[in-house]
C-alpha positions as CSV (number, residue, x, y, z in Angstrom):
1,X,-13.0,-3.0,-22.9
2,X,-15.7,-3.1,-20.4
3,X,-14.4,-1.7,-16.5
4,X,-16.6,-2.4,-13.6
5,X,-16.4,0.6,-11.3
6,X,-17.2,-0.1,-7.2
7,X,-20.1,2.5,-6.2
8,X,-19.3,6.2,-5.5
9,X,-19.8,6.1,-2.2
10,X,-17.5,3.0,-1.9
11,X,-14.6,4.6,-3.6
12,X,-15.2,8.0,-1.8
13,X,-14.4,5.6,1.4
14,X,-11.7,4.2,0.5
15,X,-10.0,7.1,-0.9
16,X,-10.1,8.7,2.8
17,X,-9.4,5.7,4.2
18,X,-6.1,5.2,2.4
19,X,-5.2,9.2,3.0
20,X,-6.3,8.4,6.8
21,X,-3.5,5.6,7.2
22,X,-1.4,7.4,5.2
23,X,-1.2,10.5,7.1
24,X,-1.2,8.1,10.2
25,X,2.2,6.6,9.1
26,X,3.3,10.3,8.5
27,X,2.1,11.6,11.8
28,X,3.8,8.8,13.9
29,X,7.4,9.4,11.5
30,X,7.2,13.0,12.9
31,X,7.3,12.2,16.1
32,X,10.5,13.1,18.1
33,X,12.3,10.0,19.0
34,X,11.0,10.1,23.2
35,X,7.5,9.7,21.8
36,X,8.4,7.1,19.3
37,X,10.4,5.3,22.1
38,X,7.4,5.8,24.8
39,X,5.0,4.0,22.5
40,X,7.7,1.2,21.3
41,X,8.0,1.0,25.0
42,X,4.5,0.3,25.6
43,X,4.3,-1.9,23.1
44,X,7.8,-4.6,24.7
45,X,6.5,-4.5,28.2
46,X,2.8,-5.6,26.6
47,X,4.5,-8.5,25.2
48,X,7.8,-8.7,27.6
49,X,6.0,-12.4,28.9
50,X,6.7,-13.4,25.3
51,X,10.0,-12.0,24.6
52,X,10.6,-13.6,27.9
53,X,9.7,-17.0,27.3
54,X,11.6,-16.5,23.5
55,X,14.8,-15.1,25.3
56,X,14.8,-12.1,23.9
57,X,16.5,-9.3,25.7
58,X,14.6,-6.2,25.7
59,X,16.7,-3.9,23.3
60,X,16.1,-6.6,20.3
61,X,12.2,-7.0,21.6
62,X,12.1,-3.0,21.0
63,X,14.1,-3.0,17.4
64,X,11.5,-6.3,16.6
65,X,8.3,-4.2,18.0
66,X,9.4,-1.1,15.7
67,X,10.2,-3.0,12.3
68,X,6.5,-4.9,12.8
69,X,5.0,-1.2,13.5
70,X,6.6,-0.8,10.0
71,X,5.5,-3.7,8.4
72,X,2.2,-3.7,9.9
73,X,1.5,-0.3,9.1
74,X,2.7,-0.2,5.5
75,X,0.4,-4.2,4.9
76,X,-2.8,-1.6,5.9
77,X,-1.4,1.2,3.7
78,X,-1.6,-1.3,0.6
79,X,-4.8,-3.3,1.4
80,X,-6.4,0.5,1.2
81,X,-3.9,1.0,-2.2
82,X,-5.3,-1.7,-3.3
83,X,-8.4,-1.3,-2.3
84,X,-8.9,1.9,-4.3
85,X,-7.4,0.4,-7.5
86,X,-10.8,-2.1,-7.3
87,X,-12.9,0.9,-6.9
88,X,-11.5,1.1,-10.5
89,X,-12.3,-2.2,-11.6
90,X,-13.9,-4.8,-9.7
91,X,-13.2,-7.6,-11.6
92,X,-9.8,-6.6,-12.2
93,X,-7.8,-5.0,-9.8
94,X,-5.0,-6.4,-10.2
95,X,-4.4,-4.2,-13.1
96,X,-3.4,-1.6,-11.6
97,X,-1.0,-3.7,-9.0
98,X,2.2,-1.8,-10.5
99,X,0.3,1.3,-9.7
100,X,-0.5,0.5,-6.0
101,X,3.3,-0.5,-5.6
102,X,4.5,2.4,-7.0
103,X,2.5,4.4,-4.5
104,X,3.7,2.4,-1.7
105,X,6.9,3.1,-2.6
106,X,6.7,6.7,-2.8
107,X,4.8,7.1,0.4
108,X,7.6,4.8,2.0
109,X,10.6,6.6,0.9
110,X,8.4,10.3,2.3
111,X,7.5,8.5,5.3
112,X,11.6,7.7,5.9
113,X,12.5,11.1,4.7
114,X,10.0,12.8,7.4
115,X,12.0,11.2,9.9
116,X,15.3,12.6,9.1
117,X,13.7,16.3,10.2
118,X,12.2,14.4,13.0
119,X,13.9,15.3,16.6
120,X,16.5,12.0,17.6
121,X,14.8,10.0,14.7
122,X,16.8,8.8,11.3
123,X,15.6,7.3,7.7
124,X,16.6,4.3,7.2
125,X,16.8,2.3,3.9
126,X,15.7,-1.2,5.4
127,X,13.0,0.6,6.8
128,X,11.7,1.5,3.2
129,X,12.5,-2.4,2.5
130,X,10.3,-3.4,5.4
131,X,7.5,-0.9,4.1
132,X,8.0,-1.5,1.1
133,X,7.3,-5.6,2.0
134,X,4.3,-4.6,4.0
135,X,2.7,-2.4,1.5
136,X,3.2,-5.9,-0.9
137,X,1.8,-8.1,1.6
138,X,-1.3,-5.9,2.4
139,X,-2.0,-5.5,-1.3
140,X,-1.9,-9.4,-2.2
141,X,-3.9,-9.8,0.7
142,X,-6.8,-7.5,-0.7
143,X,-6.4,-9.1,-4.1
144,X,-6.8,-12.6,-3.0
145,X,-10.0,-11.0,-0.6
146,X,-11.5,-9.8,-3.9
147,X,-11.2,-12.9,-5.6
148,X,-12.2,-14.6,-3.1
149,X,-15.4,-12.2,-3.1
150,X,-15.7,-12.4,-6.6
151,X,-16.3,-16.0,-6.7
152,X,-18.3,-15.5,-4.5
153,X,-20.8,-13.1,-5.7
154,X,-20.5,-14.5,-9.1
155,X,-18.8,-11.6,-10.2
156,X,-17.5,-12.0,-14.1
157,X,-14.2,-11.2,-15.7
């Protein structure tokens, strides 16, 4: 069976790219929980107007902000998962979608387990859900994208 590869250069990218947002995600989970709270912080009074015009007290708009920081985080972690697996095969990527969850998975459950050495910060398992969901999202995402693109370009199975 035939593969399509994506250029060198093009998987070169997006290999860094996907160790970039990875180590992003990592970076912020080691942050002691003043930090993490400054930026969540930030964040709530960006959008208090909103939370504001919702009802939504402060507290919940801060546990909201954090789990879409998750989710958010983890959608970019597998679009670039996802990303590399059509690097592999352009006409196919989906192939390799069990592999792309797997990794997500992995990387979610380290990114949890570097907060529990993480000064006032704690795992949590609905947090791995949440990452878990994003990293789901973020890699249909790409895969519609690339067909999409395919079509597009004319690319064949």
């Amino acid at each position: 069976m035939e593969t399509y590869r994506a250029s060198r250069r093009f998987t070169i990218i997006m290999f860094l790219l996907t160790a970039a947002s990875i180590c992003f995600a990592f970076v912020h989970s080691a942050m002691p929980a003043d930090m993490s709270d400054d930026e969540s912080r930030g964040v709530v009074e960006l959008f208090a107007w909103l939370f504001n015009a919702l009802g939504i007290d402060m507290l919940t708009a801060d546990a909201i902000i954090r789990k879409l920081a998750h989710f958010t985080e983890f959608s970019v972690i597998g679009a670039m998962l996802t990303s590399c697996s059509y690097a592999f095969d352009r006409p196919r990527p989906h192939r390799f979608y069990a592999q792309v969850l797997l990794a997500g998975l992995v990387t979610a459950v380290i990114d949890e387990t570097i907060q529990l050495g993480s000064q006032g910060r704690a795992g949590a398992v609905v947090d791995v859900i949440i990452d878990f969901g994003g990293v789901l999202f973020g890699g249909l995402v790409m895969l519609a994208a690339y067909s999409i693109y395919r079509r597009i370009r004319g690319i064949k199975r």
